[in-house]
C-alpha positions in Angstrom: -32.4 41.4 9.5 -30.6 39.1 7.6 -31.2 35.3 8.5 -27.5 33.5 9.1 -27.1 30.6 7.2 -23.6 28.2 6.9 -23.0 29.7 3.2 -23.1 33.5 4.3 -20.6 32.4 6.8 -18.8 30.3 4.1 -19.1 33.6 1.8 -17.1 35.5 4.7 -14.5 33.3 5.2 -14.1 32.6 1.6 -13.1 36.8 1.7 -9.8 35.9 4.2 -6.9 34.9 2.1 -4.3 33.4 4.2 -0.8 35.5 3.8 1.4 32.4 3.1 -0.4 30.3 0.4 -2.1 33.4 -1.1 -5.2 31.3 -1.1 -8.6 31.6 0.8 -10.0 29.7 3.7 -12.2 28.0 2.1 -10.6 27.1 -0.7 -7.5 25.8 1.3 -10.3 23.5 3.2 -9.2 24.7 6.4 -13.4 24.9 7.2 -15.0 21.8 9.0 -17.8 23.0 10.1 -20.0 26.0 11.6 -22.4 26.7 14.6 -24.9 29.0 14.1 -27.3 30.1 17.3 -29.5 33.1 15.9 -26.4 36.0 15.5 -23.9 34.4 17.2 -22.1 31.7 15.1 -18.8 29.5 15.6 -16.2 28.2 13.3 -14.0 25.2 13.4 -10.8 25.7 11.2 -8.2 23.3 10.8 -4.9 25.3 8.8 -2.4 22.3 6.7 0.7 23.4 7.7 2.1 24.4 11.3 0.9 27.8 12.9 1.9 27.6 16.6 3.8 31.0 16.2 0.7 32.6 14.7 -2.3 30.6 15.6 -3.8 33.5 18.2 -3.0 36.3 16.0 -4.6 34.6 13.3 -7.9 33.4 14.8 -8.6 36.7 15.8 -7.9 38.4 12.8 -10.7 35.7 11.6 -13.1 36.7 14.4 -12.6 40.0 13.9 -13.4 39.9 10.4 -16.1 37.9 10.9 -17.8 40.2 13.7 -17.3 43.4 11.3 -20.1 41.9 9.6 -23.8 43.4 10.8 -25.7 40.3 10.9 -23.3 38.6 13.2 -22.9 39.7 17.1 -20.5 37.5 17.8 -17.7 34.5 16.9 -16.1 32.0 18.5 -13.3 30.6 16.6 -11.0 27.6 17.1 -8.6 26.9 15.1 -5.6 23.8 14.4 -3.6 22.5 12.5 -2.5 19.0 10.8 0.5 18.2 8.2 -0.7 15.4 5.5 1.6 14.0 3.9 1.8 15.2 0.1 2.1 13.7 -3.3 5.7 12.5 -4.3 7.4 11.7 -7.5 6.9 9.6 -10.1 5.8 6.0 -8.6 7.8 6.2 -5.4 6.1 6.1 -2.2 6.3 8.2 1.1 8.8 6.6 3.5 6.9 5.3 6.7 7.2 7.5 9.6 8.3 10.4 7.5 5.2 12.6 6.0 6.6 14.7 3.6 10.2 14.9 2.4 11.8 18.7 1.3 14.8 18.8 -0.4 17.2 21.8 -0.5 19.1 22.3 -3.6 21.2 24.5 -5.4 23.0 24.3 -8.7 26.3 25.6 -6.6 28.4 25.7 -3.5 28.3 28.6 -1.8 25.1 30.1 -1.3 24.3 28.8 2.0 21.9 26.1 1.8 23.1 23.9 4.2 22.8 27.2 6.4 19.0 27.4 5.1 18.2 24.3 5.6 19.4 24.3 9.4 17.5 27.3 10.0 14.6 26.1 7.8 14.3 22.7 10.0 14.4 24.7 13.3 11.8 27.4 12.1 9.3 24.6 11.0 9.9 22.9 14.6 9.4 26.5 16.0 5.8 26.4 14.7 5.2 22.6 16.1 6.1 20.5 13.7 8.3 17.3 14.1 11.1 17.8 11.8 14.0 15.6 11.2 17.4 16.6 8.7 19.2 14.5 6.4 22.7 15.7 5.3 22.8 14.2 1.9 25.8 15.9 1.3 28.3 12.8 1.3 31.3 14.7 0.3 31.2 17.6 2.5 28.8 16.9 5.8 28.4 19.8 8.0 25.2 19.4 9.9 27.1 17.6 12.7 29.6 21.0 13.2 25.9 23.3 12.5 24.2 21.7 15.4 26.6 21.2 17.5 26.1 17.5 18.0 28.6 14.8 17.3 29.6 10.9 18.2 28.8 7.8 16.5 24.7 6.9 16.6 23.2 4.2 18.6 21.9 1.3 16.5 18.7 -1.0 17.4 19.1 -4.0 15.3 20.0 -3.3 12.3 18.6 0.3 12.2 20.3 3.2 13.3 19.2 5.3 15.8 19.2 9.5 14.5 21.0 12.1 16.8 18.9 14.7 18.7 19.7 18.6 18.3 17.7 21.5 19.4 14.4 19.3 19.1 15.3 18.0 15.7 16.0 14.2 14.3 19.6 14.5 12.8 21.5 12.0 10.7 24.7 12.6 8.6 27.3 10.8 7.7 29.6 12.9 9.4 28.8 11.0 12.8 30.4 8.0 11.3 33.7 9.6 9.9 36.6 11.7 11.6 35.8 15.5 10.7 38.9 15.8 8.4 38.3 12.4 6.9 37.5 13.0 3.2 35.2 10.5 1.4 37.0 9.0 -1.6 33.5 7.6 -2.9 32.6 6.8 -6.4 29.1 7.8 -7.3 26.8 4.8 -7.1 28.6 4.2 -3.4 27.8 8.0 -2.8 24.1 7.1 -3.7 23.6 3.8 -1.7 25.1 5.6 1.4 22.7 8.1 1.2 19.6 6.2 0.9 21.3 3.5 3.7 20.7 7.0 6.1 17.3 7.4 4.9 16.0 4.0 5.1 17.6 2.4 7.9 17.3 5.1 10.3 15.0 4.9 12.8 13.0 8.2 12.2 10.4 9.2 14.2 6.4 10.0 13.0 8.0 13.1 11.3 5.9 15.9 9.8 9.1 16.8 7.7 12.5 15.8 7.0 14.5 18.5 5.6 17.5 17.2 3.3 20.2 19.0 2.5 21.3 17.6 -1.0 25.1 18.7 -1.7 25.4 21.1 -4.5 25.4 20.5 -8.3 23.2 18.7 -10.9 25.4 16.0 -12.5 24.5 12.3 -12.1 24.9 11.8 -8.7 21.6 14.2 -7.9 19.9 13.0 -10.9 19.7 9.6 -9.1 19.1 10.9 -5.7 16.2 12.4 -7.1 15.3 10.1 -8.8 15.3 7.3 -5.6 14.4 9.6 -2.6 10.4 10.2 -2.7 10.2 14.4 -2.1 6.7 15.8 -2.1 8.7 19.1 -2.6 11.9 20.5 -3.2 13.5 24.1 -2.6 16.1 26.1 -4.4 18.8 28.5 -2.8 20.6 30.8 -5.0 21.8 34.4 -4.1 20.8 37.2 -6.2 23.5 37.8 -8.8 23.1 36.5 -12.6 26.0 33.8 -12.1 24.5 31.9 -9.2 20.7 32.0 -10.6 22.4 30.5 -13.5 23.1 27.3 -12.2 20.2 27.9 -9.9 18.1 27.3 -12.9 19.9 24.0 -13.8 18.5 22.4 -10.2 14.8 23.6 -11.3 15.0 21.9 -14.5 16.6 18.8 -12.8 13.6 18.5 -10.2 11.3 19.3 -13.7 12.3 16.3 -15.3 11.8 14.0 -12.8 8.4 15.2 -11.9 9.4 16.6 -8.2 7.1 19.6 -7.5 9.4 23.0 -7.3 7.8 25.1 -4.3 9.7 27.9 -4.9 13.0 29.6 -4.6 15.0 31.3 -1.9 17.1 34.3 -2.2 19.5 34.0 0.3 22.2 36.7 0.8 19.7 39.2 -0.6 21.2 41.8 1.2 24.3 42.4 3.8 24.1 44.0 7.0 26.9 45.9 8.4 28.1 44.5 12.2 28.9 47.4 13.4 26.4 50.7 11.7 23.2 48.0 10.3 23.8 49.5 7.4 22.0 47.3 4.4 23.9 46.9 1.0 22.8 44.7 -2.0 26.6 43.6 -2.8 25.1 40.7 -4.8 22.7 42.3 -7.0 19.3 42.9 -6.7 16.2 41.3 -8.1 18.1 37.4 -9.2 15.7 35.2 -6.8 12.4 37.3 -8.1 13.2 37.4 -12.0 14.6 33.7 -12.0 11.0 32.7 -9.9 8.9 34.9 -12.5 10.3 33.2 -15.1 10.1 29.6 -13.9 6.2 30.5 -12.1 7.3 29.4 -9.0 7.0 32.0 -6.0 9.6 34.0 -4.7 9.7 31.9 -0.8 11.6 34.6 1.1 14.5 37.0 1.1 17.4 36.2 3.8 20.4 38.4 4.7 24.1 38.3 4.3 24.7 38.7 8.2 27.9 37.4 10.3 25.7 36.2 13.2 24.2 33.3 11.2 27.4 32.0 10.7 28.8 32.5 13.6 25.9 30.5 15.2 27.1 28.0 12.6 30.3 28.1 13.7 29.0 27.3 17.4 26.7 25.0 16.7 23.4 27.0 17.8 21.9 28.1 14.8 20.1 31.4 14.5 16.6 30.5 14.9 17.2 29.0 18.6 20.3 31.0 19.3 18.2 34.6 18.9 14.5 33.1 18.8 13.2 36.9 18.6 15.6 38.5 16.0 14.4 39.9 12.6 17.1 37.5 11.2 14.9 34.4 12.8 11.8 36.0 11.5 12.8 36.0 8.3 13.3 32.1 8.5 10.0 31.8 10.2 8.4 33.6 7.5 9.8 31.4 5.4 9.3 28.4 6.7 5.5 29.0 6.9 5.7 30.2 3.3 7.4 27.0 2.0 4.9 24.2 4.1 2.0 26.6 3.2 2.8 25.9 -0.6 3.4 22.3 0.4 0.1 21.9 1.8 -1.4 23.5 -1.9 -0.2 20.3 -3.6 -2.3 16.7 -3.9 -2.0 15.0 -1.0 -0.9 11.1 -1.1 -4.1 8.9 -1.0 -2.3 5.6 -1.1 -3.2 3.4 1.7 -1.0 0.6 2.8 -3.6 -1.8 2.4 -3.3 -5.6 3.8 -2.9 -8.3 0.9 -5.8 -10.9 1.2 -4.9 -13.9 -0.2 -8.3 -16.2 -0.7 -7.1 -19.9 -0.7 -9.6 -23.1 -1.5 -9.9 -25.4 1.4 
């Protein structure tokens, strides 16, 4: 009979590769510790991203796996989660109250990211995060039509107090500005309004705040990305040659600045007909996985051409709490859980706020 020992239950787990970071259990770190009593043994996982949606299928695909195994009658298995906050670029340092930072980015308009980031924000929230979105896009703010929320914020002080929206923390600069009121900003203006949002607004112990940077990679990004501390950002492009073109531009952009790339989204990957669900590839097949294979960055998820998302949009309940069990909202949870899986493979941020001590003769 084999004798159980806390590596022969490391060994097994070490065999369990966890769908969304392609990476083991054990090499993730998700194990803290193991009970053993003769052949029955427990486990105590903790998972680095949020699972809510998937924590009780998972655990017992882990128990199961574990009692396939002859020397073991029987596993207990408890399982969490926790998001740390992650490495960010270059010497800046995480925001307080705000754990990671993901930008959203394309090299073009019009390939829905402000739509993926919505849905993104409210998938990661779906999974029990606390999630809070920026609208970085100055110009052209939509978050406040998107979610349906609207008004000028409160302030306490001097700080300004973010709007509330299906469970997430909102702040655009929409809520300060008539709808049809265009901005007639100059860059640097452009760039101090947008970290003015970020710093001076009261967000709340957030495991993520999603921005939505506007599209494009000329100087006004550059800085952005150069002042706002991301511990990851993500790129939407659909799939034909001319959007994954400029798509490439934003990857290069985050490159040089040292901003980790988690992957890229294919969005419009395919259209589905309203009224026979027929599917149709009228943008080309294939752009998000050859422009991800060439950069060695994963391929995050696919999502559809489909007139319900904007039409949600357009009333202000995006897809993922409009139709919580449709494949379309699948398809963002999948890919939310892909994208703060792949967050959670990169260094975490060790800096500690550490008081200054001063020693003075007397």
């Amino acid at each position: 009979m084999t004798t159980l020992s806390e590596q022969y239950v490391k060994d097994l787990l070490a065999k369990i590769v966890d769908p969304y970071s392609g990476t083991d259990l054990v090499s993730l770190g998700w194990l803290r510790g193991v009970g053993i009593d003769g052949q029955r043994i427990s486990v105590d996982l903790r998972a680095g991203f949020p699972i809510d949606g998937i924590r009780d299928s998972l655990a017992s695909r882990i128990k199961e796996t574990l009692e396939a195994d002859d020397a073991i009658e029987s596993a207990a298995v408890s399982l969490d989660w926790k998001v740390m906050s992650h490495e960010v670029q270059g010497e800046l340092k995480p925001l307080e109250q705000i754990k990671n930072i993901i930008a959203v980015a394309s090299g073009k308009g019009g390939v829905g990211k402000s739509a993926t980031s919505v849905n993104l924000a409210l998938a990661l929230r779906a999974d029990g995060a606390r999630v809070g979105v920026l609208d970085a896009d100055i110009y052209g703010p939509s978050m406040p039509r998107m979610l349906g929320v609207s008004g000028n914020p409160q302030t306490v002080g001097n700080r300004i107090v973010p709007q509330r929206a299906h469970g997430l923390q909102v702040m655009s600069i929409g809520f300060m500005v008539e709808e049809d009121t265009p901005m007639i900003w100059r860059g640097p203006m452009v760039t101090s309004a947008l970290q003015q949002l970020l710093t001076e607004t009261n967000w709340e112990g957030l495991d993520y705040l999603v921005v939505d940077l506007p599209p494009g990679t000329g100087d006004i990004q550059l800085t952005l990305a150069q002042k706002v501390p991301v511990s990851g950002s993500v790129i939407v492009t659909t799939p034909q040659d001319i959007a994954t073109l400029d798509a490439r531009k934003a990857v290069q952009m985050f490159r040089k600045v040292d901003m980790a790339v988690l992957g890229i989204v294919e969005n419009m990957s395919t259209h589905i007909c309203s009224k026979c669900g027929h599917e149709e590839p009228i943008f080309g097949t294939g752009g998000g996985s050859r422009m991800a294979e060439e950069y060695g960055v994963p391929l995050l998820g696919q999502l559809p051409l489909d007139i319900r998302i904007r039409a949600d949009l357009d009333q202000g309940m995006p897809t993922v709490t409009a139709d919580p069990d449709s494949e379309i909202t699948a398809s963002y949870r999948e890919l939310a859980r892909t994208t703060a899986a792949r967050l959670s493979l990169t260094p975490r941020n060790l800096a500690l706020n550490l008081p200054q001590i001063n020693i003075l003769n007397s």
